[in-house]
C-alpha positions in Angstrom: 22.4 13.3 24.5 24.5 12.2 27.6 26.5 8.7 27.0 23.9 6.9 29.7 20.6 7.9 28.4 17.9 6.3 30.9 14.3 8.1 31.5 14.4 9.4 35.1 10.3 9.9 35.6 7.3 9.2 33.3 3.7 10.3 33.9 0.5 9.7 32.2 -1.0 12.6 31.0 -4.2 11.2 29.1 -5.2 8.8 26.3 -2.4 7.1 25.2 0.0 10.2 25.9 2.7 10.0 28.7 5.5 12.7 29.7 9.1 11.0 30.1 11.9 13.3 31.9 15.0 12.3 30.8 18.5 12.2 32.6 19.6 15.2 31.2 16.9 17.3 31.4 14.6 16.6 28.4 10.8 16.2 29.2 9.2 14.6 25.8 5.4 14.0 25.7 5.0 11.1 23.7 1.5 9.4 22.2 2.0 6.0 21.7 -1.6 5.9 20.1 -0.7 6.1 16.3 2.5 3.3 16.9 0.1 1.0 18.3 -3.2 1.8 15.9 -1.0 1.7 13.0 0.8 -1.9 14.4 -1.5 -4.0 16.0 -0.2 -7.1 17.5 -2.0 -9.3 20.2 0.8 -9.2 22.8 0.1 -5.4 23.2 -3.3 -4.4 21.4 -4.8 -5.0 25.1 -2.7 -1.5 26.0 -5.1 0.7 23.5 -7.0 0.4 26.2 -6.2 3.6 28.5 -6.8 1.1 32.0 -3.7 -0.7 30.9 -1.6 1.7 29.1 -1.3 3.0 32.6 0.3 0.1 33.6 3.8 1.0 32.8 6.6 1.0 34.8 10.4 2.2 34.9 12.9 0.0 34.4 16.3 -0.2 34.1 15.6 3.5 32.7 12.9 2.7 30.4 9.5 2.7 30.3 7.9 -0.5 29.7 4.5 -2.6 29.7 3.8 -6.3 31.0 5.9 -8.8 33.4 7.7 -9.6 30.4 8.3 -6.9 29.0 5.3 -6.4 26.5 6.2 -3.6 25.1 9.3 -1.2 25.1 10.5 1.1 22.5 14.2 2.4 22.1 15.4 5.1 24.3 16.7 7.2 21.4 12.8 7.1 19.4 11.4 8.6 22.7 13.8 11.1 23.2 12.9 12.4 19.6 9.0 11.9 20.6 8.5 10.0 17.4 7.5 6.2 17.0 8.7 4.4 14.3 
């Protein structure tokens, strides 16, 4: 992994599924389904649905979800493509 790590490019592929390309070169397709089936929360059960899942946006090299930042995982858990 490079000493910045920051996602470069994400793009929905279906479902809850979305491709990040990564500074370096890595493209991980990660499903956030089963993270946010298996921890339901009110501030982000409203992005199990696919309309606002798609929502996301890049910022300061990471994907994230709401104004506020709703939801937003750490860079190193979507390089691996695994949710914790």
């Amino acid at each position: 992994m490079p000493q910045q790590l920051f996602i470069e490019q994400a793009d929905y592929i279906s479902d809850l599924t979305v491709e990040l390309k990564f500074n370096d070169g890595t493209i991980k397709r990660v499903d956030f389904g089963a993270f946010l089936n298996k921890h339901p929360h009110p501030q982000y059960n409203k992005y199990l649905n696919p309309s606002n899942f798609k929502k996301f946006y890049l910022d300061h090299g990471n994907i994230v979800w709401g104004k506020k930042w709703d939801l937003i995982f750490p860079l190193e858990q979507l390089y691996t493509g695994y949710l914790e």
